[in-house]
ROBALO-76732 format. One record per residue: x, y, z of N, C-alpha, C in turn. Coordinates in steps of 0.05 Angstrom, whole numbers, padded with zeros to 5 digits, always signed. Layout:
N
XYZXYZXYZ/...
***
This chain:
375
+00017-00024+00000+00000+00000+00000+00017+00025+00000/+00038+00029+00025+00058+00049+00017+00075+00052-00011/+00079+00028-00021+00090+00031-00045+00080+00039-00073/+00052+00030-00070+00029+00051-00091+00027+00077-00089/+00027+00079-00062+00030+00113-00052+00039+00124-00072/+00072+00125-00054+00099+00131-00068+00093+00131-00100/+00088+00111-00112+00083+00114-00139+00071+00129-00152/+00049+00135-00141+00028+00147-00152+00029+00172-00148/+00045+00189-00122+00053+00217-00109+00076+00219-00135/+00098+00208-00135+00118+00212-00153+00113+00223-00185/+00088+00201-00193+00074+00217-00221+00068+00241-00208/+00052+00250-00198+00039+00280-00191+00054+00295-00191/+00080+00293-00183+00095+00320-00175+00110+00310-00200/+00118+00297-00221+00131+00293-00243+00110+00310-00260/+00088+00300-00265+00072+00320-00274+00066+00348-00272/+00065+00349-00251+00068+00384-00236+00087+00400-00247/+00113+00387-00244+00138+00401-00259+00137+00405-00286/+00129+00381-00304+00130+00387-00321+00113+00401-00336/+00086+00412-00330+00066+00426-00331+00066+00458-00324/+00082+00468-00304+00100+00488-00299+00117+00493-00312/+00137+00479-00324+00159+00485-00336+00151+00495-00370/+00129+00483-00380+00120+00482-00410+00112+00510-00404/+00121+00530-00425+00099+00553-00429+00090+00553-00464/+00056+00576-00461+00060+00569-00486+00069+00598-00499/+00066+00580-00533+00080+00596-00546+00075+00628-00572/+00083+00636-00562+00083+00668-00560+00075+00678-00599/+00047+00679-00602+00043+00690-00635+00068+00705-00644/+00068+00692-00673+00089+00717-00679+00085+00743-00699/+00086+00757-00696+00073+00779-00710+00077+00785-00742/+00055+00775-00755+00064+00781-00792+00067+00811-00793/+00084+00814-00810+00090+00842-00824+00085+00834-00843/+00072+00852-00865+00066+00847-00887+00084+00854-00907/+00099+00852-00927+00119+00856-00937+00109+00868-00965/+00124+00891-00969+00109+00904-01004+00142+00922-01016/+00128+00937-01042+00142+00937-01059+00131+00968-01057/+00151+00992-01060+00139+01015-01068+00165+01034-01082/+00156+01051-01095+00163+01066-01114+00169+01095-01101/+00182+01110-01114+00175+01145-01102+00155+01158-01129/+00134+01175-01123+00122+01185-01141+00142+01211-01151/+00142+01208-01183+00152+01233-01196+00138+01248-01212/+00157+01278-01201+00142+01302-01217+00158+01306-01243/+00141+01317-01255+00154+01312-01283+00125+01317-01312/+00131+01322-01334+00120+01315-01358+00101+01293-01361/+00080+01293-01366+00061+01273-01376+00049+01281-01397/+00042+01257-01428+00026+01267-01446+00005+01251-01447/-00027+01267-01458-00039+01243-01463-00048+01233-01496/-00043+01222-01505-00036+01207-01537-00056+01181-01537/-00061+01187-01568-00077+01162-01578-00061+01155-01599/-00064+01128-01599-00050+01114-01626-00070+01108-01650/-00066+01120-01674-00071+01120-01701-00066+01108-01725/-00073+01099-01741-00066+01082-01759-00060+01108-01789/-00057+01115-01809-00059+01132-01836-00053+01116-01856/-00049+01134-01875-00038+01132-01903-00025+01156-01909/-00009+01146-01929+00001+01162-01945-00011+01168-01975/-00022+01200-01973-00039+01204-02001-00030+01224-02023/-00032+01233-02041-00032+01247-02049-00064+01270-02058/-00050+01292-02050-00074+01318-02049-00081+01324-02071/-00060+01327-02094-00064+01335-02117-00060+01314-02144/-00086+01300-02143-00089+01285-02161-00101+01283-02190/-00086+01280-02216-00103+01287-02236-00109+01260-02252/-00143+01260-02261-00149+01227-02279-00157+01245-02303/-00131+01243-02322-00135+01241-02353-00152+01231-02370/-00180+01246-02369-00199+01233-02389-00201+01242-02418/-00215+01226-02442-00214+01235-02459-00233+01257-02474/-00229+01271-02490-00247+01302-02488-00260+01285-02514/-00245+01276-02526-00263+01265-02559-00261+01239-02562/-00271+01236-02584-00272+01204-02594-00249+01193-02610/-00252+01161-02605-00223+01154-02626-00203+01128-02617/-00196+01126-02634-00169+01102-02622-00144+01118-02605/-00125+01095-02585-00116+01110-02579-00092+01104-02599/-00078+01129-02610-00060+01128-02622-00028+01131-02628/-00016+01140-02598+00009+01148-02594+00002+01148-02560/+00009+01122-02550+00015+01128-02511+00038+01132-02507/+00048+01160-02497+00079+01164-02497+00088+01166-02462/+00071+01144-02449+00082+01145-02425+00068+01120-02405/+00082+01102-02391+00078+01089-02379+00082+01088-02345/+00078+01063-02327+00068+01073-02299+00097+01086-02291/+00098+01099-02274+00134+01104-02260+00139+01133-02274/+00127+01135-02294+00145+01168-02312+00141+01182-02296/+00159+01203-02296+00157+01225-02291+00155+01246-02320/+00135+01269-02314+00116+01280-02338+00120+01307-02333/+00132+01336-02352+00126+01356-02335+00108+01377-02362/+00102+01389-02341+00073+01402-02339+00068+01406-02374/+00047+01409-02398+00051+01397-02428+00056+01384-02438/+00075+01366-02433+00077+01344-02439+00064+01329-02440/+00057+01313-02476+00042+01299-02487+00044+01266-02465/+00021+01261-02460+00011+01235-02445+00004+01214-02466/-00022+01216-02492-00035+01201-02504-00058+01224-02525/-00050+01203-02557-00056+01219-02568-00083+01207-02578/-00105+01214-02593-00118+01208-02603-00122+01209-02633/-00127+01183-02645-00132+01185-02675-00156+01193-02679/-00159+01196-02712-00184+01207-02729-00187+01233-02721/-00167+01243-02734-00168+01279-02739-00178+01286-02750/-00185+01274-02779-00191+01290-02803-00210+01310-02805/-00230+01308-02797-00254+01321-02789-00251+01344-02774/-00217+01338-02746-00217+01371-02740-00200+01379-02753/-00189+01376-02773-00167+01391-02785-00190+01402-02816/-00204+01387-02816-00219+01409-02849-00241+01432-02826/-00248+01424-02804-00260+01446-02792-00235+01471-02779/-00220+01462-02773-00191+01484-02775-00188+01500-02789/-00188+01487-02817-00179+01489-02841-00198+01518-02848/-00229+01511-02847-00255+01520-02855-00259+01548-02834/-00248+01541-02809-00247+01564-02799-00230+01587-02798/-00213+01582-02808-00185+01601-02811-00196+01614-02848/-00212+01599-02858-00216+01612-02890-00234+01630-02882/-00261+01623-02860-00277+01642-02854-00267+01658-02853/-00250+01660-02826-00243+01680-02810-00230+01704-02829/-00211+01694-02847-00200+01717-02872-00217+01726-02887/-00238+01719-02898-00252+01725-02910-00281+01747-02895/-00283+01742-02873-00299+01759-02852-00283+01787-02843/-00259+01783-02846-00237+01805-02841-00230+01821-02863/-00231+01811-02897-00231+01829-02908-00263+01842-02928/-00284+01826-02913-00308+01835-02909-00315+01859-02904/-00303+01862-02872-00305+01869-02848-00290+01902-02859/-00265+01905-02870-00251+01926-02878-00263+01934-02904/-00272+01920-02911-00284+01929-02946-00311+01954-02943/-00328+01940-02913-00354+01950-02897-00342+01972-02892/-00322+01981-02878-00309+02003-02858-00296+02025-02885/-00294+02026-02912-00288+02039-02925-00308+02048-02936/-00338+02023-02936-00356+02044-02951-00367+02054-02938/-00376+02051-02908-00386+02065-02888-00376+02097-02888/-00349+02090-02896-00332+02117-02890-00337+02136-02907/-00344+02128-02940-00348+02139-02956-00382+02142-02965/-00387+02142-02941-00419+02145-02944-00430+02127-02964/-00426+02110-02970-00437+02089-03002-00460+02071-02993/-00453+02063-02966-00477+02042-02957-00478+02056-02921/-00506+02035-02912-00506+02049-02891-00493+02036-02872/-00498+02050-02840-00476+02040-02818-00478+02015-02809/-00511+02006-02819-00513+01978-02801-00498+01966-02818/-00494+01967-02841-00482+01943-02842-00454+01940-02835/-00442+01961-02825-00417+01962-02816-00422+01946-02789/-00436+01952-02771-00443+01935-02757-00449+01906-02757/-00466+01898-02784-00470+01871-02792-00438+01855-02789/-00420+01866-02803-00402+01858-02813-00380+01850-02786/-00384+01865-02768-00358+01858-02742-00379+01847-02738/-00401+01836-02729-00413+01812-02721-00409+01787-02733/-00400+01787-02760-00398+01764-02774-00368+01771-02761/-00350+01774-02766-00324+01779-02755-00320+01763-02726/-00334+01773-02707-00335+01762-02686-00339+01731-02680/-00359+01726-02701-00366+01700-02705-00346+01677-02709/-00336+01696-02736-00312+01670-02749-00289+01667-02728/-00286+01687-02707-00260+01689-02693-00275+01666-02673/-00287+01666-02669-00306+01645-02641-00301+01614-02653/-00306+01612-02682-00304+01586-02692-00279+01571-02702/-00264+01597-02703-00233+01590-02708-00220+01581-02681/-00227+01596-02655-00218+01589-02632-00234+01551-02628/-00260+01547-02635-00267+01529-02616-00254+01506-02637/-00247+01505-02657-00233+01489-02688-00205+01480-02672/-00195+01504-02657-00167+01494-02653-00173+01488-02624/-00189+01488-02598-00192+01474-02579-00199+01443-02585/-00208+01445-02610-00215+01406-02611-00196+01400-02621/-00180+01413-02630-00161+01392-02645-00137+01397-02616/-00142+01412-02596-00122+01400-02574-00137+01375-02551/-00157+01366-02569-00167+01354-02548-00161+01325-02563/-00146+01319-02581-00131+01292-02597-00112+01288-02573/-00092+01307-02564-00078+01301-02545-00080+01314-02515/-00067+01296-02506-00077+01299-02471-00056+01298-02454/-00044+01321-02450-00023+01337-02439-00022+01339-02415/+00002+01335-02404+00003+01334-02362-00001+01370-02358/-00026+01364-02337-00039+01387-02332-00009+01400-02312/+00000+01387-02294+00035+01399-02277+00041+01378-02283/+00073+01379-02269+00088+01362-02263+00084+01330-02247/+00091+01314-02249+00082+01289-02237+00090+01269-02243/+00081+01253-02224+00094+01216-02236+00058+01203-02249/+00069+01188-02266+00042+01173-02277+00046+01152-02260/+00016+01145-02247+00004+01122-02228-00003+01100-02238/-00022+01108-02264-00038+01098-02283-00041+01097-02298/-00039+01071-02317-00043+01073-02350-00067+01057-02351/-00090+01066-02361-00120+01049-02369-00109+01041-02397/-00106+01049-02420-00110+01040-02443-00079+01033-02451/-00083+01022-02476-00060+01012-02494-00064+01025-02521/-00049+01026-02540-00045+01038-02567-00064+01015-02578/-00086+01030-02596-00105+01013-02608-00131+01016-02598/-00142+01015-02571-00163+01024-02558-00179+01035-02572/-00203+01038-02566-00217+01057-02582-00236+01074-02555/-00239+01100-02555-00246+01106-02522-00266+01124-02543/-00284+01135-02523-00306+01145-02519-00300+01175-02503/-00311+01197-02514-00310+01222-02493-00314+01218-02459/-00296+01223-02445-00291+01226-02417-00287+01189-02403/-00275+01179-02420-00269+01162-02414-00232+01155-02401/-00236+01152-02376-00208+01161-02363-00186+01141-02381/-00164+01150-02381-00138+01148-02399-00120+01144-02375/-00112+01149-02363-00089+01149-02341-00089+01172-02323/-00075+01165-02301-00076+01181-02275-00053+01186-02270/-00042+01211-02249-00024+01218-02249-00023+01236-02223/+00000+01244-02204+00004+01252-02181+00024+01270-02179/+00016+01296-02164+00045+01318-02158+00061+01301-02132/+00079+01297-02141+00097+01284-02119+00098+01309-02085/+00097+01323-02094+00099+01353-02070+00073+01349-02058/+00062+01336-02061+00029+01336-02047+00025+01318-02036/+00042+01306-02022+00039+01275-02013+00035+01286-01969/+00015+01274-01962+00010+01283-01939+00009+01256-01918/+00001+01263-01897-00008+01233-01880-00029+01234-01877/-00055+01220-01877-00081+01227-01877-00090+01202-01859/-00102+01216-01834-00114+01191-01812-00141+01199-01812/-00149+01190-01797-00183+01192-01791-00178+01196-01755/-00194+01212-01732-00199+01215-01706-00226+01208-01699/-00228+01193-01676-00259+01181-01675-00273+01213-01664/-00302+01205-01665-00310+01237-01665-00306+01247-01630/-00304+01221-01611-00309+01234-01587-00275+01259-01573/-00269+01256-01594-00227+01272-01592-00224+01286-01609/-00247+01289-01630-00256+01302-01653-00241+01334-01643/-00255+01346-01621-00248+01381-01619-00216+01375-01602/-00210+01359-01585-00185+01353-01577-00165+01365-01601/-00158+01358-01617-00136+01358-01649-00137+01394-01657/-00118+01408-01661-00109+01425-01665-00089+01426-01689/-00085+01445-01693-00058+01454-01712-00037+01451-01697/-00034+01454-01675-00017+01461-01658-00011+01436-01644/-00021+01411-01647-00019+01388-01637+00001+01373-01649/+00020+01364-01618+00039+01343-01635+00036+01313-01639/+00060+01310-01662+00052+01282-01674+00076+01266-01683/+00072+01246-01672+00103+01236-01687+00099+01206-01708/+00110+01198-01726+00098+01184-01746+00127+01164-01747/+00112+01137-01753+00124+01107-01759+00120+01107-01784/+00136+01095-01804+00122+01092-01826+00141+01053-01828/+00125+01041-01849+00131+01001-01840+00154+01005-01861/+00157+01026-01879+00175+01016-01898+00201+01033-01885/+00205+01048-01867+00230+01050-01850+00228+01044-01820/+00231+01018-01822+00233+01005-01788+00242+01010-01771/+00236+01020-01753+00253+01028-01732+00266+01060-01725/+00254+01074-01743+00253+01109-01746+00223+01117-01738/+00230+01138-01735+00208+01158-01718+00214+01189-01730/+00179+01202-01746+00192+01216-01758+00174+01243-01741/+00176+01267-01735+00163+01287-01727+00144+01297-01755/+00119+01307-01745+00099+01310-01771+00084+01343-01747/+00075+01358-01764+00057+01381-01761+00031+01373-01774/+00004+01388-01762-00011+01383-01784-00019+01409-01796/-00024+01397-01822-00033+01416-01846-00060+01429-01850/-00078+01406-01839-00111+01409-01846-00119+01396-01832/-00149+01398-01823-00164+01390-01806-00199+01389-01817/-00205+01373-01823-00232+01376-01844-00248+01381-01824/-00271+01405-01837-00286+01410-01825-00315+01396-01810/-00317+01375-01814-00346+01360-01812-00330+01326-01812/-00350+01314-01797-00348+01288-01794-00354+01269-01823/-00339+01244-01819-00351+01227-01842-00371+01212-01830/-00396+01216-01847-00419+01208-01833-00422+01174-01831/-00408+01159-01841-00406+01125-01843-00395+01113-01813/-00370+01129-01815-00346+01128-01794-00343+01148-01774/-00364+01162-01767-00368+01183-01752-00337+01188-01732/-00318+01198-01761-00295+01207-01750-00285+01230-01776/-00265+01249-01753-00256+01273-01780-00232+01257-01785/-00230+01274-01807-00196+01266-01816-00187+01289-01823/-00162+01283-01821-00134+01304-01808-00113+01300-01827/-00104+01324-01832-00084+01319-01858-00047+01326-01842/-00023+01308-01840-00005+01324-01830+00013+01313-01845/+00032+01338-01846+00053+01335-01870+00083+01335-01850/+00096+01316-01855+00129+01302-01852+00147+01326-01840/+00161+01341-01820+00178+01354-01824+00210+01350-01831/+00210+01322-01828+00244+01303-01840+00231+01302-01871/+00258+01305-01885+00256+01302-01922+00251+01265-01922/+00227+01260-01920+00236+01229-01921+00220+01226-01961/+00218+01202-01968+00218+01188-01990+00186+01179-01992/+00174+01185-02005+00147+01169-01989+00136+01168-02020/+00110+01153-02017+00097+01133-02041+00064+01140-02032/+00046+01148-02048+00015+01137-02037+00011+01114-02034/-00003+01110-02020-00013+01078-02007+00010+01066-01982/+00031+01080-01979+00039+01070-01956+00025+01070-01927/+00036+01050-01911+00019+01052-01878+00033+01072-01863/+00008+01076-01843+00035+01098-01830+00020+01094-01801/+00035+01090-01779+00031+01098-01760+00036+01121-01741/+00017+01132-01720+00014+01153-01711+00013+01158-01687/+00027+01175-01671+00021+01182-01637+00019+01206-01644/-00016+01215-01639-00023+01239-01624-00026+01254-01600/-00013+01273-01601-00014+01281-01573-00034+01299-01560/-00055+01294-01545-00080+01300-01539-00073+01332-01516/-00059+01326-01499-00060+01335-01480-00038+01340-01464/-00016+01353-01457+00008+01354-01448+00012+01369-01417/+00014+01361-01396+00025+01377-01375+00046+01365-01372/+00059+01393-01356+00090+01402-01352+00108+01390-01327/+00082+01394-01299+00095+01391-01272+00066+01368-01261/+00075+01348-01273+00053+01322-01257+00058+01313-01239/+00044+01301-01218+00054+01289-01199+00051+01255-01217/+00068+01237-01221+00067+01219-01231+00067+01187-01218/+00057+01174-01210+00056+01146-01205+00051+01115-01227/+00071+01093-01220+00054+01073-01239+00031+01073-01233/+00022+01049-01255-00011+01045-01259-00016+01031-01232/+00004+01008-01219+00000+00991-01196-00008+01002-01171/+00005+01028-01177-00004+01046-01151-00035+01050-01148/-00045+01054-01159-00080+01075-01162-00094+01036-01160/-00118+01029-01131-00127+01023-01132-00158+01029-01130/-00182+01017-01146-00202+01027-01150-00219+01010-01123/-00236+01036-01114-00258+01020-01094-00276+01009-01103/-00293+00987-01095-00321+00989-01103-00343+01011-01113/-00338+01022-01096-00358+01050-01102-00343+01072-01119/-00317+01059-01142-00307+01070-01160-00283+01092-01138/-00283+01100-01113-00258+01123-01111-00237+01105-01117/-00215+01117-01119-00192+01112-01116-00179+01128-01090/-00152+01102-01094-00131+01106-01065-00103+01098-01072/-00085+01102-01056-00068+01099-01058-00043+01092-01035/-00039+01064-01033-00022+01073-00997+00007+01077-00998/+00010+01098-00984+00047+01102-00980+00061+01089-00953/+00076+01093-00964+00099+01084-00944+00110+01109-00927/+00100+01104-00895+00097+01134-00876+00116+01122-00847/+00144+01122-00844+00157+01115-00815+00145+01085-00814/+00155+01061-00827+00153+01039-00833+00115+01022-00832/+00103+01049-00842+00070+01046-00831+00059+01050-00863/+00035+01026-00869+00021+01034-00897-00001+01060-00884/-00001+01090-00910-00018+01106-00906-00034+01104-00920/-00066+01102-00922-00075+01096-00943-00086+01142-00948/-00083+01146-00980-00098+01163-00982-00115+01164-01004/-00130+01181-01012-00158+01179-01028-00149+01207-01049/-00142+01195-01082-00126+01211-01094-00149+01213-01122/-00143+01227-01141-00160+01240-01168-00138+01235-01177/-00146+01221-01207-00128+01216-01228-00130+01234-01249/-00112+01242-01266-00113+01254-01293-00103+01235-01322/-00081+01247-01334-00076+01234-01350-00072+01207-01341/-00062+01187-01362-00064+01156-01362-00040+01162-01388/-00021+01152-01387-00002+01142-01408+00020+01122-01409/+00003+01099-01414+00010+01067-01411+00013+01057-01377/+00031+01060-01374+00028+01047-01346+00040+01063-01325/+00037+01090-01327+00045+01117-01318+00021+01129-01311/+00011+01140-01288-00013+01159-01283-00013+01178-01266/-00022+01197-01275-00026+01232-01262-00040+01224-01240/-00036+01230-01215-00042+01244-01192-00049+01272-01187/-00077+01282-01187-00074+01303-01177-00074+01319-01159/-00089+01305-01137-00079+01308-01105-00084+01287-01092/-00075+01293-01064-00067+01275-01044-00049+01262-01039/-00030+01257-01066+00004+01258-01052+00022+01277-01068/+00051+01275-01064+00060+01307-01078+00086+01274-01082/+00097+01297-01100+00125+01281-01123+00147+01270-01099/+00164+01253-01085+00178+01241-01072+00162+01224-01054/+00137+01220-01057+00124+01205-01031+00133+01173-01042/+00131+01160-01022+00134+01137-01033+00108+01114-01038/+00104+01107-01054+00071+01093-01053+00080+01060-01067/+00065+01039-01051+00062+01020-01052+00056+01008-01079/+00069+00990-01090+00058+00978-01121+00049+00955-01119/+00063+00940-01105+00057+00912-01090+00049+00903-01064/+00041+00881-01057+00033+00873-01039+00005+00887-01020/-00013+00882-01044-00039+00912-01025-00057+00889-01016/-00052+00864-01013-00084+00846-01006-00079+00855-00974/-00059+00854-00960-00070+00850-00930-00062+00879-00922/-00062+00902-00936-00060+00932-00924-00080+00936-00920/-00084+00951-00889-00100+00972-00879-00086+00998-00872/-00105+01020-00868-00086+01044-00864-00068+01039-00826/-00052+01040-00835-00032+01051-00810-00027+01024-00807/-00022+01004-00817-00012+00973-00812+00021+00978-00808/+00041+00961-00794+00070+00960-00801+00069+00941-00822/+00093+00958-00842+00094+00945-00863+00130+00943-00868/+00140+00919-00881+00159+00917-00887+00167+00918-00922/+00187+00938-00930+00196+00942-00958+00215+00918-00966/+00207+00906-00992+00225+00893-00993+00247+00887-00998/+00258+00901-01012+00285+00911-01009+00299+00904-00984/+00282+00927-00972+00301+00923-00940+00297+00896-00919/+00277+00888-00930+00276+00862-00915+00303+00849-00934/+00304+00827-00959+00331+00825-00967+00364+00834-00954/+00356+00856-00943+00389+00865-00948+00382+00854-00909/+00366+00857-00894+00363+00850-00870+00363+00820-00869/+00367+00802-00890+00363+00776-00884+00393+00767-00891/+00405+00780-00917+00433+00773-00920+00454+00786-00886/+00456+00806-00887+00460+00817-00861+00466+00794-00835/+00441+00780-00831+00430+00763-00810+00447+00740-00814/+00443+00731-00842+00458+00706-00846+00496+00712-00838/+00504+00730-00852+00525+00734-00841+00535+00745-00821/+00515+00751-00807+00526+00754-00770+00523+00727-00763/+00504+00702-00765+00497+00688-00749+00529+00660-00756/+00535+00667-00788+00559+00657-00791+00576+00666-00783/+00579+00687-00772+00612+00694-00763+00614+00685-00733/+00584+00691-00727+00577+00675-00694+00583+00655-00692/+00579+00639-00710+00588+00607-00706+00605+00604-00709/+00629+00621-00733+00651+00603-00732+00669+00620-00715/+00664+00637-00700+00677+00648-00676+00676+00630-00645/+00647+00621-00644+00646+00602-00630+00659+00583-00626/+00658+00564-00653+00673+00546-00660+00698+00544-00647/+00712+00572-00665+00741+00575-00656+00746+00581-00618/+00734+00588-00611+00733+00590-00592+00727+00569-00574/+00716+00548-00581+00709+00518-00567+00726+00499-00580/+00752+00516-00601+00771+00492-00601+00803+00499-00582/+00802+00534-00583+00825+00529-00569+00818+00522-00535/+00798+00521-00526+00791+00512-00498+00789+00488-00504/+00785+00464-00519+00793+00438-00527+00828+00431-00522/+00834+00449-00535+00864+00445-00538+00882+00449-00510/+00870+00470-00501+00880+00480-00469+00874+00454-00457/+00848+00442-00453+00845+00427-00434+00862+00393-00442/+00871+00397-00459+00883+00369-00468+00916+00369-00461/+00920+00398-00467+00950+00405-00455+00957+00398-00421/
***
């Protein structure tokens, strides 16, 4: 019976001790660890990207004024043509060359009519009208002589300016019909960039607006462009204007090339600037933003402006050097301790190499008291 005692007292106070001695163990406190930026002041633009062409303004389509085969094409695609210079001629003259012919006989014949009238008038022999009769017939033949030699310039079809031919419609042999187009042709000096703007940026676009232009057939250049024109009224299909701007680099250019375009909508000088990661949106649409305040997240409640790519205007509630959070926003509340990561890193390498120099100081230290005690 005493020896059950004993037994059974001995657990209790084994238990006791060891029940005392256990404590528990102590939460450890998360810091939340993030990523932040300094906000900069500085330039922001706001730009849309555009697609164009390259056109020409001053375009002429060579049609034919008369009838006929074609009979002499003295120019194919690629020429260059300056300004009279025969394009394409037309056969079957004959007809305006005897009306030529017929009007130039009038016309001498009405002229010494005309003086024959003016001598007898003078000499009282007949009366005045018919002096009058007579420069009316005069007038006449000069009218028919002029329109004799306009058709017979209308056999050939002459570059109205200077230009490259685009277009050849016919071949030698043809037989064309009045106003039937013949070839086309372009002032090389007229060549513009021509985009389209959707209508809601429509009054945005200025003269004074900058622009800078890609074109596919020089890769990798960027050329500065002004604009020239601005049409007045929308295209009613595409309910967008189009905008004409001309090159300020001498570049090489072709109609029908692509061209790409950054317009610049909107420009301030002194922005307060943040990435896009910074600006988170509430439910109820505000936005916020949290900084980094004496190792504490701040949250504040900020207005955005421009947007350009992954850059965005601030317009109040923080100012240019603040530092604002990009990462790590799921477990921020305002005034939380928060850890940067960066400095956590350089606090973990740090650690590692104190705790190694601890050990192998130790070490050394627990071998020459090895060595002492063996001596």
């Amino acid at each position: 019976m005493m020896l059950n005692l004993r037994k059974w007292t001995g657990f209790f106070i084994v238990l006791f001790l060891v029940g005392c001695s256990s404590e528990a163990p102590k939460p450890v406190k998360q810091v939340p660890t993030v990523k932040a930026k300094l906000a900069q002041g500085g330039a922001i633009d706001e730009t849309i990207e555009i697609n164009g062409n390259v056109v020409a303004t001053k375009l002429a389509r060579l049609g034919s004024p008369a009838e006929g085969p074609i009979k002499n094409l003295c120019v194919r695609e690629g020429d260059f043509v300056k300004k009279g210079a025969p394009v394409v001629s037309i056969g079957r003259t004959e007809s305006a060359d005897a009306q030529l012919i017929a009007a130039e006989v009038d016309l001498t014949r009405q002229q010494q009519d005309l003086q024959a009238t003016e001598t007898l008038v003078k000499n009282d022999a007949v009366p005045g009208e018919q002096l009058d009769r007579a420069r009316s017939d005069f007038a006449r033949a000069q009218a028919q002589l002029i329109k004799a030699r306009e058709t017979m310039k209308d056999y050939i079809i002459r570059a109205p300016w200077n230009g490259y031919v685009s277009k050849v419609l016919v071949t030698d042999g043809n037989f064309v019909a009045p106003r039937v187009p013949l070839a086309e042709m372009f002032d090389p000096s007229s060549l513009v960039v021509q985009f389209a703007v959707p209508e809601k940026l429509s009054g945005a676009v200025t003269k004074s607006s900058k622009l800078t232009v890609t074109l596919d057939a020089y890769p990798g250049k960027r050329f500065t462009a002004t604009i020239s024109r601005i049409y007045p009224d929308l295209d009613f299909k595409t309910r967008s204007r189009t905008v004409e701007a001309a090159l300020t680099d001498k570049v090489s250019m072709m109609p029908g090339m692509f061209v790409r375009l950054t317009l610049v909508l909107k420009s301030v000088a002194d922005a307060v600037i943040v990435p896009s990661e910074a600006i988170l949106t509430m439910p109820k649409g505000e936005k916020i933003v949290y900084l980094v305040k004496e190792g504490k997240a701040v949250k504040r409640k900020v207005h955005t402006g421009i947007e350009n790519g992954r850059a965005i205007q601030v317009l109040d509630g923080i100012a240019a050097g603040d530092q604002v959070i990009i990462e790590g926003h799921e477990r921020l509340r305002d005034g939380i301790e928060v850890k940067l990561a960066g400095e956590k890193k350089a606090e973990g390498k740090d650690g590692e190499k104190g705790k190694e120099k601890n050990s192998r100081t130790t070490e050394a230290k627990g071998n020459e008291k090895g060595s002492g005690d063996t001596q």
